[in-house]
Backbone as CSV, one residue per row, in Angstrom:
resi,resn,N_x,N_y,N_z,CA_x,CA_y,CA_z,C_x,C_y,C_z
1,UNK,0.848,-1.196,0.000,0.000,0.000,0.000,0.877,1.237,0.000
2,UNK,0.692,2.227,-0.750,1.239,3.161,-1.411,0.748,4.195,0.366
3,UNK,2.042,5.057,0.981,1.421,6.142,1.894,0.910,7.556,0.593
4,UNK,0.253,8.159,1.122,0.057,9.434,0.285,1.296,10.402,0.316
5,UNK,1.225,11.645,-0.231,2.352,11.746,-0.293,2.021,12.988,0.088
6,UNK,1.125,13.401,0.697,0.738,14.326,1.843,1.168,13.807,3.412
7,UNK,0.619,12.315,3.859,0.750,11.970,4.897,2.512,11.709,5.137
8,UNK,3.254,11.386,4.059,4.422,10.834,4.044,5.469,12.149,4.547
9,UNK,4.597,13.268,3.676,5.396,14.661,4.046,5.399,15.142,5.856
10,UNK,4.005,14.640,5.994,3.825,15.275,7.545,4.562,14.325,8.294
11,UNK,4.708,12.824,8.138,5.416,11.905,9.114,6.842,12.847,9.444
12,UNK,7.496,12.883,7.979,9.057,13.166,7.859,8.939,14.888,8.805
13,UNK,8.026,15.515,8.470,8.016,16.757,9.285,8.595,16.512,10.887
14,UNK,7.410,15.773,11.125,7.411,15.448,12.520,8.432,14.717,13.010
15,UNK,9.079,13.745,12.323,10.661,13.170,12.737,11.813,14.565,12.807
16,UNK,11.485,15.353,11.791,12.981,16.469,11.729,12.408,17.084,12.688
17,UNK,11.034,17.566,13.308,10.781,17.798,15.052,11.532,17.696,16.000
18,UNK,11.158,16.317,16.224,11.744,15.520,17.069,13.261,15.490,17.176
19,UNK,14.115,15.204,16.097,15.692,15.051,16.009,15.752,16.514,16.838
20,UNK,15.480,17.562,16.067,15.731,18.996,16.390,15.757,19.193,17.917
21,UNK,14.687,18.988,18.398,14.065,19.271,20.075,15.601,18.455,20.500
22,UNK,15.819,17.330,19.888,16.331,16.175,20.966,17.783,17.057,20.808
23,UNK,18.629,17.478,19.489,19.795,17.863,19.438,20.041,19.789,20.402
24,UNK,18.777,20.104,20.596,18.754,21.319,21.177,18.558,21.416,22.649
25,UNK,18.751,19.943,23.419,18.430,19.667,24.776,19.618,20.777,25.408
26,UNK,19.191,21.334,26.413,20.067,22.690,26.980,20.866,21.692,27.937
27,UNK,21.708,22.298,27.823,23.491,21.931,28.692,23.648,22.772,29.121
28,UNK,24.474,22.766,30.276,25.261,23.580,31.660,26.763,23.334,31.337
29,UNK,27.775,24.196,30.383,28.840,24.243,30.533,29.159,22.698,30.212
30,UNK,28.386,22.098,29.137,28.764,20.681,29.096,28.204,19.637,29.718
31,UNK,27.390,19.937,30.802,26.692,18.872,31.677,25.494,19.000,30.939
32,UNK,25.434,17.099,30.529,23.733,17.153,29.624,22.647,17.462,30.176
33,UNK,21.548,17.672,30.244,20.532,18.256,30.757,20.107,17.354,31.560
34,UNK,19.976,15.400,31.126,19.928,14.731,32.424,20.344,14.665,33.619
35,UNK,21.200,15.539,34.185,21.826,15.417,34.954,20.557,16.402,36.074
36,UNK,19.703,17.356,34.909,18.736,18.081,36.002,17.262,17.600,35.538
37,UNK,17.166,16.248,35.842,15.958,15.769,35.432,15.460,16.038,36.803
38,UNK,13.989,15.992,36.845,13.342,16.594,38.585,12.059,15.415,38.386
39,UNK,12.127,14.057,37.345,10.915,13.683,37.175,11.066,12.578,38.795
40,UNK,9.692,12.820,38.788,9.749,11.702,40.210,9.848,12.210,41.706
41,UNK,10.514,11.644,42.679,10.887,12.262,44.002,12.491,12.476,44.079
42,UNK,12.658,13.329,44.960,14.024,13.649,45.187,14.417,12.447,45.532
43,UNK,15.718,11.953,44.719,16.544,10.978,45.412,17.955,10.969,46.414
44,UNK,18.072,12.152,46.952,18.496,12.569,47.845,18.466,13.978,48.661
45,UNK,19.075,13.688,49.516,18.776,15.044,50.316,19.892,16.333,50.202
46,UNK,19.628,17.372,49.960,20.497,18.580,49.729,21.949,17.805,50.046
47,UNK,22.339,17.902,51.197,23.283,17.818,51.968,23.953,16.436,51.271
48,UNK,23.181,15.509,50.651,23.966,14.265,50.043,24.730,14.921,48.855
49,UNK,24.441,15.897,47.917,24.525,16.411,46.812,26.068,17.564,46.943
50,UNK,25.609,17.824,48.600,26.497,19.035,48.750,27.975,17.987,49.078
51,UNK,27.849,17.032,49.991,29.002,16.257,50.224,29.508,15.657,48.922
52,UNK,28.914,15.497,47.885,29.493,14.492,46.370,29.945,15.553,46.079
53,UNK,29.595,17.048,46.072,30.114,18.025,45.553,31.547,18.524,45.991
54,UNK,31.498,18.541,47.472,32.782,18.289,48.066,33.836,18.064,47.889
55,UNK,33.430,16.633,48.206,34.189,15.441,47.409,34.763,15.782,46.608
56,UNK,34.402,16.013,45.436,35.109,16.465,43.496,35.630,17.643,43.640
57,UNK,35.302,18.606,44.563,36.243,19.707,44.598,37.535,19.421,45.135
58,UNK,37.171,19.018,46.789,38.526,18.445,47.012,39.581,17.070,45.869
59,UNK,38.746,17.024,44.435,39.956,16.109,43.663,39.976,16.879,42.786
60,UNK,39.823,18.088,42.828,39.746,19.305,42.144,39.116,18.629,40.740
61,UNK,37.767,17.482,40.903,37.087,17.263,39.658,35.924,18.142,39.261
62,UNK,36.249,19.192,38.745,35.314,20.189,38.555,34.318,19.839,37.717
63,UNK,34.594,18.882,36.554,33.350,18.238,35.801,32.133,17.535,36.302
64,UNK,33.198,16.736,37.402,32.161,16.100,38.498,31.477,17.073,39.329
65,UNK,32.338,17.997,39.891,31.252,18.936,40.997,30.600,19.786,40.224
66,UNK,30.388,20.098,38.673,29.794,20.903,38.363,28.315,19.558,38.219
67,UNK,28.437,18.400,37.618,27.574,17.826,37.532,26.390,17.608,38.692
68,UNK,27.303,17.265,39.800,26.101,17.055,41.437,25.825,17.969,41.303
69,UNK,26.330,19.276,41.337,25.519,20.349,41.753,24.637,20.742,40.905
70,UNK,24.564,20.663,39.810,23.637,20.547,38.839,21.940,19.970,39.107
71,UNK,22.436,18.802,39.963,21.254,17.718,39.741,21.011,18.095,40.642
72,UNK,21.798,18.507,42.036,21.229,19.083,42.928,20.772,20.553,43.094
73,UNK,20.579,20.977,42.561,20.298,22.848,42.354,18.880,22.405,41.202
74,UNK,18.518,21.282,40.553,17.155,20.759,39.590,16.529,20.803,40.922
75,UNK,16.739,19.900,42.628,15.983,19.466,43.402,15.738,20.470,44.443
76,UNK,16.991,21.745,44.565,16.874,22.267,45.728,17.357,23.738,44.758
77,UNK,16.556,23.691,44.367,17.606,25.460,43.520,17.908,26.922,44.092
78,UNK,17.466,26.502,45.344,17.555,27.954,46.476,18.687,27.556,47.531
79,UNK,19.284,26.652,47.592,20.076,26.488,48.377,21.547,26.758,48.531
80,UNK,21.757,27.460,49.006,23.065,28.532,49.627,24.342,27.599,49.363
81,UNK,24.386,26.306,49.959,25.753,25.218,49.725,25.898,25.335,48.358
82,UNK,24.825,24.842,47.607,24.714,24.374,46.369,25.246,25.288,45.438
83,UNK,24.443,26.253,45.837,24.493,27.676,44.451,26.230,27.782,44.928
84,UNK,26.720,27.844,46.338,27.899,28.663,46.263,28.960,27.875,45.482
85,UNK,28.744,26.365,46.249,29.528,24.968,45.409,29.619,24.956,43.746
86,UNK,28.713,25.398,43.054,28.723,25.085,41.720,29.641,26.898,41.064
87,UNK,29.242,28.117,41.983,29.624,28.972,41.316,31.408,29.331,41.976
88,UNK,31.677,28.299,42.863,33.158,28.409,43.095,34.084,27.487,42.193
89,UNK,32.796,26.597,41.651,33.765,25.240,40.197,33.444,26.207,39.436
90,UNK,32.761,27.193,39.200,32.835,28.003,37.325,34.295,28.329,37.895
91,UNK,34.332,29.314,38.962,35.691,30.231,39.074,36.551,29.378,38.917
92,UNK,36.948,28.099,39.092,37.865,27.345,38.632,37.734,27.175,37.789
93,UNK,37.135,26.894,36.992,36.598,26.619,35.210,36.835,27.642,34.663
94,UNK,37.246,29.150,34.830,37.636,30.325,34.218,35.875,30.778,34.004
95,UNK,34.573,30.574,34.390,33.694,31.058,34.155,33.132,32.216,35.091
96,UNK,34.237,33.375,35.414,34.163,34.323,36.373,32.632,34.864,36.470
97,UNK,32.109,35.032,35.556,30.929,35.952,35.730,29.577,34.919,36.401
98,UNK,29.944,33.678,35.560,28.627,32.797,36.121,28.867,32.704,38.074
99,UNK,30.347,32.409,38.551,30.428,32.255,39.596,29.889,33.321,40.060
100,UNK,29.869,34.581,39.695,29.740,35.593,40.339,27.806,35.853,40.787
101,UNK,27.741,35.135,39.697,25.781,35.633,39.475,25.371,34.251,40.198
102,UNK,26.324,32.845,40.754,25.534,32.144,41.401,25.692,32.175,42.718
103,UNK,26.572,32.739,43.625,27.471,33.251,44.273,26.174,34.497,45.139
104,UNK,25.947,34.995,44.351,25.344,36.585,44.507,23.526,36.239,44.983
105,UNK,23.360,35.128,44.353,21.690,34.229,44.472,22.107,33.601,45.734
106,UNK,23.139,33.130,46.465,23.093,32.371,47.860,23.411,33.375,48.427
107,UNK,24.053,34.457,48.358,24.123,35.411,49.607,23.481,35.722,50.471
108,UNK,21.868,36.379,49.886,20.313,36.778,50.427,20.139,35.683,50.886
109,UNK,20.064,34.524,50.691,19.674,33.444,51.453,20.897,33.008,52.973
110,UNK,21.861,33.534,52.628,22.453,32.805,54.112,23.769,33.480,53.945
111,UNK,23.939,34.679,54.537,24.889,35.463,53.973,26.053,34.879,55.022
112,UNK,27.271,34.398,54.716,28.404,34.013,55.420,29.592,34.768,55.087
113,UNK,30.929,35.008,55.666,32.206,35.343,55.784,32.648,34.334,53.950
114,UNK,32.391,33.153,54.174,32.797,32.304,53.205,32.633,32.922,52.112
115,UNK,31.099,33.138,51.890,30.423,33.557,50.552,31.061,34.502,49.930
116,UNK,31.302,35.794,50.916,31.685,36.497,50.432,33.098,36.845,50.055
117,UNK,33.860,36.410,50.413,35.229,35.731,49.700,35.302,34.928,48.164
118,UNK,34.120,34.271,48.441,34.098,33.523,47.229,33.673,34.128,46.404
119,UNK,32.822,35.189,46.721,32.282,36.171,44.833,33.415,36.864,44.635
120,UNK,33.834,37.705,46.544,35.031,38.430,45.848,36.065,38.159,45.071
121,UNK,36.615,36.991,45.070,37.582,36.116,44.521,36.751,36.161,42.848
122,UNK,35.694,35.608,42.517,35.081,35.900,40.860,35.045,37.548,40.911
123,UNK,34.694,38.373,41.450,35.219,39.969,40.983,36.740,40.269,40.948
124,UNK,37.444,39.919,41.728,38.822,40.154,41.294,39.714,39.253,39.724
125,UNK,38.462,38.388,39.900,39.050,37.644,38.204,38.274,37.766,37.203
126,UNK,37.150,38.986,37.101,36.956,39.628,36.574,37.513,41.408,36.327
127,UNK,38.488,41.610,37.150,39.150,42.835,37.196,38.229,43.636,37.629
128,UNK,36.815,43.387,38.806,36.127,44.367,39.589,36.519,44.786,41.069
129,UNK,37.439,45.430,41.071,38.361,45.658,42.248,37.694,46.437,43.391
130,UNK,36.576,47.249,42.753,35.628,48.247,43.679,34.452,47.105,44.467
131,UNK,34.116,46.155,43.833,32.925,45.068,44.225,34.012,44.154,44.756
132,UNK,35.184,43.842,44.582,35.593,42.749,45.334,36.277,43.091,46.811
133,UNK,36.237,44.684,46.937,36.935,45.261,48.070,35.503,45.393,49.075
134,UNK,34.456,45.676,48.323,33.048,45.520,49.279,32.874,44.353,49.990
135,UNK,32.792,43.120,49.365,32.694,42.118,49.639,33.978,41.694,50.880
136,UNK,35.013,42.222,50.290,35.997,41.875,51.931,35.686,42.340,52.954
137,UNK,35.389,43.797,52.959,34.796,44.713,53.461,33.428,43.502,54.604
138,UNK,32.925,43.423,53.820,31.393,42.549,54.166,31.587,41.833,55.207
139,UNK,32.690,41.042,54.394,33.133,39.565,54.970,33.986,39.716,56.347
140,UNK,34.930,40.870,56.298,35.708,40.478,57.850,34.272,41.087,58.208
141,UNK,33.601,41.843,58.357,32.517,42.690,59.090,31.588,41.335,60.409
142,UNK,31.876,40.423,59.183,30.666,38.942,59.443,31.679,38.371,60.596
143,UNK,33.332,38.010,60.159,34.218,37.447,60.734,35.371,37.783,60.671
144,UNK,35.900,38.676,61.178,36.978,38.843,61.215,38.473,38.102,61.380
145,UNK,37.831,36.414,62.299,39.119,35.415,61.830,38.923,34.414,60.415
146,UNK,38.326,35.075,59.645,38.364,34.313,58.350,39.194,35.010,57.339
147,UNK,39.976,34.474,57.336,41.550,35.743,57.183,41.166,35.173,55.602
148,UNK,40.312,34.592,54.779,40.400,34.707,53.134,40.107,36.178,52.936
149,UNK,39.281,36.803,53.854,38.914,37.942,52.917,39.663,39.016,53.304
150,UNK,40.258,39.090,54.228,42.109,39.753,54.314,42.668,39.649,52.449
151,UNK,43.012,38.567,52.226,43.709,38.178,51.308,42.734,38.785,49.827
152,UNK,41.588,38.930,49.806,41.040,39.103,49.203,41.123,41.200,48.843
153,UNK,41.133,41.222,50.411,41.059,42.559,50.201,42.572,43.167,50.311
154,UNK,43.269,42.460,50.210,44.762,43.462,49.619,44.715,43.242,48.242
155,UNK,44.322,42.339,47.432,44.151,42.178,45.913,43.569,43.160,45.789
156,UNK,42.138,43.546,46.272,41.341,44.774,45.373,42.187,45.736,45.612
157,UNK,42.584,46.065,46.844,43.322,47.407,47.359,44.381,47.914,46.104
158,UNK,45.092,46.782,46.373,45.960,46.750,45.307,45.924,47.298,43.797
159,UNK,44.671,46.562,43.622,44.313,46.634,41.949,43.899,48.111,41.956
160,UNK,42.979,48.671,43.355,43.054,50.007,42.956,43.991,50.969,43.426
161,UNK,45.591,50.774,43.269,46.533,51.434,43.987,46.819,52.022,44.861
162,UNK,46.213,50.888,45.938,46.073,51.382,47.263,47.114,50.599,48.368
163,UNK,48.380,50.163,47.907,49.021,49.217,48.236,49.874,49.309,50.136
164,UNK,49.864,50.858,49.973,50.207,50.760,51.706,49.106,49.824,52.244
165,UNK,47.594,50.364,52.244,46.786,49.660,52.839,46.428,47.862,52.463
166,UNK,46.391,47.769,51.216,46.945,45.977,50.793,47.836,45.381,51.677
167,UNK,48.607,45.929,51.814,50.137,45.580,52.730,49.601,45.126,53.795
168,UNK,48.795,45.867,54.589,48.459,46.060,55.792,47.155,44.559,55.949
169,UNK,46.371,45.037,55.006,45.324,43.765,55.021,46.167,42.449,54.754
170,UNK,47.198,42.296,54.089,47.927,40.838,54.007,48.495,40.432,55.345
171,UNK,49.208,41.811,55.831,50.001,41.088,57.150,48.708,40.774,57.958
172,UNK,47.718,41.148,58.161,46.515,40.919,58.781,46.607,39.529,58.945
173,UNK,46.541,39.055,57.406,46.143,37.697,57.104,47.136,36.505,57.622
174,UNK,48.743,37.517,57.386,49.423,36.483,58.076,49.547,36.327,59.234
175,UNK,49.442,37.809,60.227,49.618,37.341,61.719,48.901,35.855,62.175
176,UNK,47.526,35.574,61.659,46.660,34.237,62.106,47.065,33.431,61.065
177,UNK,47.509,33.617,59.449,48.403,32.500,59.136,49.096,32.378,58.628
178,UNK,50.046,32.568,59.687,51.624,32.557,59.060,52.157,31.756,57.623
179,UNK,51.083,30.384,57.777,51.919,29.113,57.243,51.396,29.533,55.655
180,UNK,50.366,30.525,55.363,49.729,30.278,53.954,50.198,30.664,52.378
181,UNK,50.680,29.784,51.944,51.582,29.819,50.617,51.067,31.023,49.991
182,UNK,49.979,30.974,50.090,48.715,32.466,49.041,48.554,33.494,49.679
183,UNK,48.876,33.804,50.906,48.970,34.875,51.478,50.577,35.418,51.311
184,UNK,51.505,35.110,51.266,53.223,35.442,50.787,53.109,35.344,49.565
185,UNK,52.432,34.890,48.666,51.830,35.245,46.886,51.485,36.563,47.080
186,UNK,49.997,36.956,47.710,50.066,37.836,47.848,50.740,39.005,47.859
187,UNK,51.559,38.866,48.844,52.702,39.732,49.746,53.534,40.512,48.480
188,UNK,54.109,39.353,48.071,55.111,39.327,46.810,54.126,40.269,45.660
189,UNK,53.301,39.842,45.341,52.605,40.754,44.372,52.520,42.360,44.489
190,UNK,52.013,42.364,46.668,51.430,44.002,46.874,53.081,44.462,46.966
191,UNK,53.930,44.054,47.338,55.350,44.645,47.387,55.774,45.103,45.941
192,UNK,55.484,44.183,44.937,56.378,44.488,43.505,55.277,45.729,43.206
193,UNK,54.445,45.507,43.032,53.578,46.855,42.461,54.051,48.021,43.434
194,UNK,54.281,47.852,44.625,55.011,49.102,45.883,55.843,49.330,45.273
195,UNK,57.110,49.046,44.545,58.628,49.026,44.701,59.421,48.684,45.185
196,UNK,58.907,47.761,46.180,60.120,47.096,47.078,60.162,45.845,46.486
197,UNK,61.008,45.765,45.346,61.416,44.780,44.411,62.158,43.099,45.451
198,UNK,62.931,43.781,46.579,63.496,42.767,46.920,62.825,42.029,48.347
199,UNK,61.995,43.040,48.713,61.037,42.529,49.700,60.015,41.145,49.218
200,UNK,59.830,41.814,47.580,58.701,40.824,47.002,59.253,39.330,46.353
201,UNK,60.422,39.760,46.289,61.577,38.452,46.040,61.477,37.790,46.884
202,UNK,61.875,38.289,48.251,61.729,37.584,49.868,60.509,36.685,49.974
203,UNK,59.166,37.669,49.481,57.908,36.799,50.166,57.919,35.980,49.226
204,UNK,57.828,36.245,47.542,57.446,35.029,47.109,58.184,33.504,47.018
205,UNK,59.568,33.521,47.253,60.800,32.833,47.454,59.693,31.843,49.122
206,UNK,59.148,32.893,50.125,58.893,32.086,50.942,57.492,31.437,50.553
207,UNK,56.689,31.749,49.849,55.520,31.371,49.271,55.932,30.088,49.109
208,UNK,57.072,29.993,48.001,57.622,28.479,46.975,57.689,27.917,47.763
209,UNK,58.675,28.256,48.802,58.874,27.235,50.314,58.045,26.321,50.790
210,UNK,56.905,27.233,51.327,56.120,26.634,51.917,55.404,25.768,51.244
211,UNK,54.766,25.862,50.040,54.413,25.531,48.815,54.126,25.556,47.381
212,UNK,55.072,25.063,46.971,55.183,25.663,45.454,53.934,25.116,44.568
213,UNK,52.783,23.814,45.132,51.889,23.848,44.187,50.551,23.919,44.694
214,UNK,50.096,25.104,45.736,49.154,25.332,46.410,47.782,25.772,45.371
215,UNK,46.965,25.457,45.576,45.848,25.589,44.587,45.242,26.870,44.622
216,UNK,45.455,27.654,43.083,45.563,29.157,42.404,43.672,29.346,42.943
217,UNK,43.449,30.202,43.527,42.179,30.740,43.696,41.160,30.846,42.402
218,UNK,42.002,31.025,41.058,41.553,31.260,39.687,42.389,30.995,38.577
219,UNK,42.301,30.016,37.319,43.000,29.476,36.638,44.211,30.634,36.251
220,UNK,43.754,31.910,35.569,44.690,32.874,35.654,45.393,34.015,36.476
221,UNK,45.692,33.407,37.665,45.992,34.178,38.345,47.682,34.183,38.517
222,UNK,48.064,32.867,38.104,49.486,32.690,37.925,50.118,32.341,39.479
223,UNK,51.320,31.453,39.066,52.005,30.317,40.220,52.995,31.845,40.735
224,UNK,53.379,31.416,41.973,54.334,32.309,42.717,55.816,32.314,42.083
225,UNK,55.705,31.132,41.280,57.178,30.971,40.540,57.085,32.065,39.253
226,UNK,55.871,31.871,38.672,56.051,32.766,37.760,55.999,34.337,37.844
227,UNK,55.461,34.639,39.039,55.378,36.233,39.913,56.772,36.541,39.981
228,UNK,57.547,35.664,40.567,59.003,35.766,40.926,59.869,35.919,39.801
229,UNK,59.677,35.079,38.633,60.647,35.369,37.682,60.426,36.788,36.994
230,UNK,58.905,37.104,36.872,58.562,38.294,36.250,58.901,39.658,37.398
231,UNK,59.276,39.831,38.636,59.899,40.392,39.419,61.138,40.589,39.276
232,UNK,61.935,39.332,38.860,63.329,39.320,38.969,63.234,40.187,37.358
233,UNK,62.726,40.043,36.434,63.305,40.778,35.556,62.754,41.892,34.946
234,UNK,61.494,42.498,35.813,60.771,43.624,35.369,60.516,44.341,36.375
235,UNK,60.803,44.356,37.560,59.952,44.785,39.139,60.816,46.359,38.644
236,UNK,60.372,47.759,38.763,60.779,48.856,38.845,60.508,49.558,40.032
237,UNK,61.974,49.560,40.461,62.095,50.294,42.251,61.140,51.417,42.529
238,UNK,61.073,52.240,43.500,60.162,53.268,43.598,61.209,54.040,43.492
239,UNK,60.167,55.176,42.895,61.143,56.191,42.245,62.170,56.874,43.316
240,UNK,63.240,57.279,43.303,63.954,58.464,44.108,63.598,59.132,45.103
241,UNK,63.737,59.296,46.281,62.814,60.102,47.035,61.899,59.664,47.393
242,UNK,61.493,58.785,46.955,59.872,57.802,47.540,60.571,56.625,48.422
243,UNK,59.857,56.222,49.420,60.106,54.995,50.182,58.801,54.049,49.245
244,UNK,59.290,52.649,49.206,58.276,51.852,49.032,57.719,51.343,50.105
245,UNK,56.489,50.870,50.156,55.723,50.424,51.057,56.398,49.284,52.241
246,UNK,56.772,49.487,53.565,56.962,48.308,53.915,56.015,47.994,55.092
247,UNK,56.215,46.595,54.904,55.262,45.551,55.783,55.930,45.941,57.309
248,UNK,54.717,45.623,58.099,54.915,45.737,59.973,55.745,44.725,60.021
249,UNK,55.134,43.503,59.557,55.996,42.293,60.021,57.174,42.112,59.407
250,UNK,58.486,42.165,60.552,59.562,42.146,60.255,59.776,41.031,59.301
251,UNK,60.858,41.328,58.481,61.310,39.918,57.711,61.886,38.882,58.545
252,UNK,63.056,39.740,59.040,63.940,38.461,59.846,63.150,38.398,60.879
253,UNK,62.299,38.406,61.698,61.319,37.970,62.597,60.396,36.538,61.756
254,UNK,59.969,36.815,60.457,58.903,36.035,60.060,60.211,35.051,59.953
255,UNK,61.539,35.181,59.525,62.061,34.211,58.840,62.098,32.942,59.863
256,UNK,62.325,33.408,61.423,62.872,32.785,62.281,61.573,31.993,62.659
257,UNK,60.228,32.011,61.624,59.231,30.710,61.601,59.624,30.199,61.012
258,UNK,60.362,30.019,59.894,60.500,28.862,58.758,60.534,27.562,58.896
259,UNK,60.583,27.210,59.937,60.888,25.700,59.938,59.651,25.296,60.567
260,UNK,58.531,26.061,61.568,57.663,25.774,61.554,56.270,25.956,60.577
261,UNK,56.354,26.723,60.054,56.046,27.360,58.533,55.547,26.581,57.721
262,UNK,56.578,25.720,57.133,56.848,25.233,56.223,56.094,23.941,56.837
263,UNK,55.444,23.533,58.194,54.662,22.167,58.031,53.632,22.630,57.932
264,UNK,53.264,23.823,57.804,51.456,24.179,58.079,51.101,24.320,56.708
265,UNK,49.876,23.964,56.860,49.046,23.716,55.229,48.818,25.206,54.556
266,UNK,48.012,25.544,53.507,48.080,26.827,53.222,46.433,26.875,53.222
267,UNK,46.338,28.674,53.157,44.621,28.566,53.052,43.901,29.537,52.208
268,UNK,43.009,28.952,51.464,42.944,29.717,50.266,41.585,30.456,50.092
């Protein structure tokens, strides 16, 4: 039996439909859309979603923690762990702005010291130095021993050439931790932009020490080794007549931690 060749036209319509819908299924940065299916009952509870998420951060599997959080943000999409968990894997993923806009949705809901470190950290790798100095601002306000947003806020300071006071917010960070590879990154950075070329030699030399492969807050933010070489052959002294910025904390005072220093973990 012969189809018509009206009906034959509408079948084939309706198949190139179908292919279409199926090849246009929306993705998350690569995660297929199954991953936020919501058909049925929740098969776990926030907190199961937030620990798998964890998990993959601490193996720095960002494909994986972008995925849980995915499936978990389909079941719980207001939730503060979740939103912050998935928009601290963009900032590792180089997706500064998404971290920033998922980041910014958990705040109102459960505003913490943490949080706000963590957007500030996506505004400073977006080069928003005025919003990422608020947010430090925010954050010691909440806690003042959560020395990330110390660290956070000598970067903005910095970025807006404000480096006596950077200086000041880093040693902040180190008096409570001495041991942190990213806080003497820091150091080394607010010194070379100061002029004290050989001060910033000092910190980042102790950065390497302590740890030379401590995990970068943001894919481009660059290793302390490479701060150092670009110091050693570009750092320009402060001009004549100018003092460069120096730190409270003595050098040879900090040095005479080194050996305890160098067992403490770093904190980022």
């Amino acid at each position: 039996m012969r189809v018509p060749a009206r009906l034959f036209v509408a079948i084939l319509f309706s198949l190139c439909l179908l292919i279409a819908a199926a090849s246009a299924a929306p993705t998350v940065a690569g995660v297929s859309s199954a991953a936020a299916d919501t058909s049925g009952t929740p098969p776990q509870d926030a907190a199961v979603y937030i620990a798998e998420a964890q998990a993959a951060v601490t193996e720095s599997n960002w494909t994986r923690a972008l995925t849980v959080t995915t499936r978990g943000l389909a079941w719980y999409p207001d939730n503060p762990g979740l939103l912050c968990l998935q928009g601290y894997t963009f900032r590792k993923m180089g997706q500064y702005q998404k971290s920033v806009d998922l980041v910014s949705r958990a705040i109102p809901l459960d505003p913490k010291a943490v949080r706000y470190a963590n957007r500030g950290y996506g505004y400073l790798a977006l080069g928003n130095y005025s919003a990422a100095l608020n947010d430090a601002k925010t954050g010691i306000s909440l806690d003042p021993t959560y020395t990330t947003n110390y660290g956070v806020k000598a970067l903005a300071q910095s970025g807006l050439g404000q480096n006596a006071l950077a200086l000041a917010a880093v040693d902040t960070a180190l008096e409570q931790d001495p041991g942190s590879a990213h806080y003497w990154h820091i150091k080394g950075m607010v010194l070379a932009a100061s002029g004290d070329c050989s001060g910033a030699v000092a910190a980042l030399e102790h950065s390497i020490a302590i740890d030379r492969e401590y995990v970068l807050p943001w894919p481009g933010f660059g290793t302390a080794e490479e701060k150092l070489a670009a110091v050693k052959t570009g750092c320009s002294p402060a001009p004549a007549g100018t003092t460069p910025a120096k730190s409270p904390l003595g050098w040879i005072a900090v040095v005479g931690l080194a050996g305890a220093v160098i067992a403490l973990g770093s904190r980022k």
